[in-house]
C-alpha positions, 0 to 999 in steps of 0.5 A, a space after each residue: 500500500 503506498 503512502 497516499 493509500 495509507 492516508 485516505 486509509 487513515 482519514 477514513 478511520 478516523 472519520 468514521 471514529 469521529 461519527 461513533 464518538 457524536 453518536 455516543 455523545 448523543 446518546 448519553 445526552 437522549 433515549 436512544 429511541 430519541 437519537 437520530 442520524 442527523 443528531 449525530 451528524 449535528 455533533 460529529 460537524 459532518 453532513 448527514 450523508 457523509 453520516 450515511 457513507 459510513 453508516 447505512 442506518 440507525 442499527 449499523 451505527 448502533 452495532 458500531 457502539 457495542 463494538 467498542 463497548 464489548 471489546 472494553 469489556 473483553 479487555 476487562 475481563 481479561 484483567 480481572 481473570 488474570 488476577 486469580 489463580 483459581 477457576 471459581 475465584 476468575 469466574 466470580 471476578 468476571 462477575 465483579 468486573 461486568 457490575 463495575 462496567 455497568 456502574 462506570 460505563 452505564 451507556 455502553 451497558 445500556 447500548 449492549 443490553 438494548 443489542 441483546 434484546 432484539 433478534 439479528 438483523 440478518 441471517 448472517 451477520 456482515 460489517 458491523 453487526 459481524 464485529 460486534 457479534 466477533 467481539 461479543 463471541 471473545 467476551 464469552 469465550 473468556 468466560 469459558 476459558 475461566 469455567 473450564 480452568 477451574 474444572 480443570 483445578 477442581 474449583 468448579 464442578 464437572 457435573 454442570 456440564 457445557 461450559 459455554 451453556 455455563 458461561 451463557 447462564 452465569 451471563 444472563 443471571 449477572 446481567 438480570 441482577 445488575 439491571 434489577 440493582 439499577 432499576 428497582 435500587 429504591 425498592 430493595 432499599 426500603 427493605 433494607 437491601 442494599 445493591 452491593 448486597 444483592 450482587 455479593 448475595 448473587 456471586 455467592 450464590 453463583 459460587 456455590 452452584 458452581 462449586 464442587 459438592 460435597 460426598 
């Protein structure tokens, strides 16, 4: 590739940078349902068509954005499995580093679970959607990863079978208590829960059903 390819390549990355950071602007200021192509455009400083270059429609941009927050999230992950020895111990810090993703990077934890709550687009997945999805199948995989370490250590038990269906679980279980902490935090508190508590209580659940059972 000579020079004058690499620079439009470079501008072209750039440029499309500049777009999926006016849409996440956008929306941490409205509802995404709210958000709109020319918003973005406003934001970003670009014409709405030139929006429309980079981006087909309102979902490719939104694909773009859960991109980025799952490969934020990827990155997490690994961080935190690699402070721990044991299989349980990795699996339970996953745990804590997608409660503390929500909490710090609350529109990206809305972007993803807003992605996860309608059915593909396509039958099969292209351009955005397909690096979104990519980076969604690294997320999971690290958690399979850390499951099937501590089966491998004795941590975890044998007995539960499919990792991935292990790891998908623990995902939707953790995902359900984090969006209940957030959207009733009122109510438990009026019963005296806090929401730290409710997650501590859900890991320690999580642990002893994962956890190796006795004779």
């Amino acid at each position: 590739m000579n020079y004058i390819a690499e620079r439009r390549l470079e501008e072209k990355e750039a440029r499309r940078r500049q777009i999926v950071d006016a849409a996440e602007q956008v929306a941490a200021e409205v509802e995404w349902d709210a958000l709109t192509m020319d918003q973005v455009a406003r934001k970003a400083r670009l014409s709405r068509a030139l929006v429309y270059v980079y981006f087909k429609d309102k979902f490719d941009l939104h694909c773009a954005i859960c991109e980025r927050a799952l490969l934020l999230l990827g990155d997490r992950f690994e961080q935190a499995a690699a402070r721990f020895p044991r299989g349980l111990d990795k699996v339970e810090a996953l745990g804590r580093a997608y409660v503390a993703f929500s909490q710090e990077v609350p529109h990206y934890f809305a972007a993803l679970a807003r992605f996860e709550a309608h059915a593909p687009q396509h039958a099969e997945a292209e351009g955005n959607e397909a690096a979104c999805m990519a980076a969604g199948d690294r997320v999971h995989g690290i958690m399979v990863e850390c499951i099937e370490a501590g089966i491998a250590d004795g941590s975890v038990s044998p007995d539960l079978g499919n990792p991935y269906l292990t790891a998908v679980t623990l995902w939707g279980f953790m995902h359900g208590i984090i969006q209940l902490g957030a959207t009733k935090a009122g109510m438990l508190a009026a019963d005296g829960i806090a929401t730290q508590q409710l997650v501590d209580h859900a890991l320690r659940l999580a642990g002893l059903g994962l956890s190796p059972k006795g004779p």
